[in-house]
C-alpha positions as MATLAB code, in Angstrom:
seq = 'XXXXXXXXXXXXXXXXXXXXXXXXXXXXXXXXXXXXXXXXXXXXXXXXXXXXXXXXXXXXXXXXXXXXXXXXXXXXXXXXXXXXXXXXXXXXXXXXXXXXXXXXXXXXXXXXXXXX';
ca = [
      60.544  130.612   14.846;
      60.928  132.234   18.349;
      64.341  133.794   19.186;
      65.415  131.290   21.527;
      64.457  128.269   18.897;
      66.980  130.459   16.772;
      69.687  130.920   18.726;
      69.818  127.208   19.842;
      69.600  126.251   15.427;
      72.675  128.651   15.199;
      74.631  126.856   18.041;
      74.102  123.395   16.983;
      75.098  124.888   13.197;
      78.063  126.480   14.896;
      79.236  122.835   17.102;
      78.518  121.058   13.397;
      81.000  123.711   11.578;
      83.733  123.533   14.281;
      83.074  119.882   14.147;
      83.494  119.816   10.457;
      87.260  121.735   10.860;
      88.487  119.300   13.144;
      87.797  116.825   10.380;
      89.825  118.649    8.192;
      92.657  119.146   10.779;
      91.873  122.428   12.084;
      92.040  123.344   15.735;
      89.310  125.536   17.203;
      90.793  128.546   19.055;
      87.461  130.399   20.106;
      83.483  130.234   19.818;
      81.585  132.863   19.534;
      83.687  135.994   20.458;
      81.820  139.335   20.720;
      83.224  142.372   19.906;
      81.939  146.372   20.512;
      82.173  145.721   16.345;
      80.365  142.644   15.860;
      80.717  138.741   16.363;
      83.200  135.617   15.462;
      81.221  132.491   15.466;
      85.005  130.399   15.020;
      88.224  131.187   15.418;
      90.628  128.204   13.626;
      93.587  127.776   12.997;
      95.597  125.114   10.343;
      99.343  125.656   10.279;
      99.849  128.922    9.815;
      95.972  129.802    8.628;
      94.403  131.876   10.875;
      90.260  131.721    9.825;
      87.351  133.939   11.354;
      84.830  131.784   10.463;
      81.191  133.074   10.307;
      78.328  130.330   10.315;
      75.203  130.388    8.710;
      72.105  127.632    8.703;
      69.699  128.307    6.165;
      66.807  125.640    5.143;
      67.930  125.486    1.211;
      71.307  125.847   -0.417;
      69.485  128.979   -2.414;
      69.126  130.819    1.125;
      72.256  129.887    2.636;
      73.967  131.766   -0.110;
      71.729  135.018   -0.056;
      72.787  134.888    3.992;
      75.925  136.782    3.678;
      75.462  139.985    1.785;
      78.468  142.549    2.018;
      76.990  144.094    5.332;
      77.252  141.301    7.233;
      80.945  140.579    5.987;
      81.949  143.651    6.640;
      80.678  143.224   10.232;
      82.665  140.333   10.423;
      85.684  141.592    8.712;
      85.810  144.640   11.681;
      85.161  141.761   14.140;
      88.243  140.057   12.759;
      89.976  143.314   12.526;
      89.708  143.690   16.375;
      90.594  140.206   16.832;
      93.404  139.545   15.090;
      96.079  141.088   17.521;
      95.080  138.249   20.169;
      95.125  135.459   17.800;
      97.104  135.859   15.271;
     101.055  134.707   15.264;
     104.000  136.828   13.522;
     103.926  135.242    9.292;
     100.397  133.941    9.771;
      98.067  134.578    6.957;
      94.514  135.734    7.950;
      91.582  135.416    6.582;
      87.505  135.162    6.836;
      86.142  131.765    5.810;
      82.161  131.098    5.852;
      80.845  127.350    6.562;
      76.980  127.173    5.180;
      74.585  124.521    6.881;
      71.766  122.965    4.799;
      69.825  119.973    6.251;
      70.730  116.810    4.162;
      73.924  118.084    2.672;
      77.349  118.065    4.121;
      78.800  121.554    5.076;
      80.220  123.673    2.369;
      83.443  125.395    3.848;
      83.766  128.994    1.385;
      87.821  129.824    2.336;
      88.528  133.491    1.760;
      85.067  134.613    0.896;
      85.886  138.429    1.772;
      88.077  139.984    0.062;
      87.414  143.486    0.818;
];
């Protein structure tokens, strides 16, 4: 798969994952937001749930969940880290979520998967 087939399978995964929170009543702050410390693919918010969502598309369910080892979280968790001051509101609770796309399944929405 070339890079740019790649990059457009990780938007349309990305558009299907915010799509996905709006079904559940979340509101979409930001898409992809780069930082000198890595990337956000979603920023969402539900009441007073603030999420840094990361997005992954795998072909199997067995791949998806090999896709986000602790490097990558932690990537995301500094991303976050940086973010937060924009986003976030005074009592909010923060956290990193992961939504995993597998053709013929619906998403699976991990809340809180870091913990670090």
């Amino acid at each position: 798969m070339s890079r740019r087939e790649a990059e457009r399978g990780g938007r349309r995964a990305e558009a299907l994952a915010a799509w996905w929170l709006r079904l559940k009543m979340w509101t979409i702050l930001a898409q992809r937001v780069r930082t000198p410390r890595g990337e956000i693919d979603l920023i969402a918010r539900r009441g007073t749930v603030l999420a840094f969502v990361e997005v992954k598309a795998r072909a199997s369910a067995a791949d998806a969940d090999l896709s986000l080892d602790d490097y990558r979280l932690r990537r995301v968790a500094a991303a976050a880290e940086a973010l937060a001051p924009r986003y976030a509101r005074p009592g909010d609770t923060l956290r990193i979520d992961a939504i995993f796309i597998v053709p013929g399944r619906w998403p699976r929405h991990v809340e809180n998967i870091w913990r670090g």
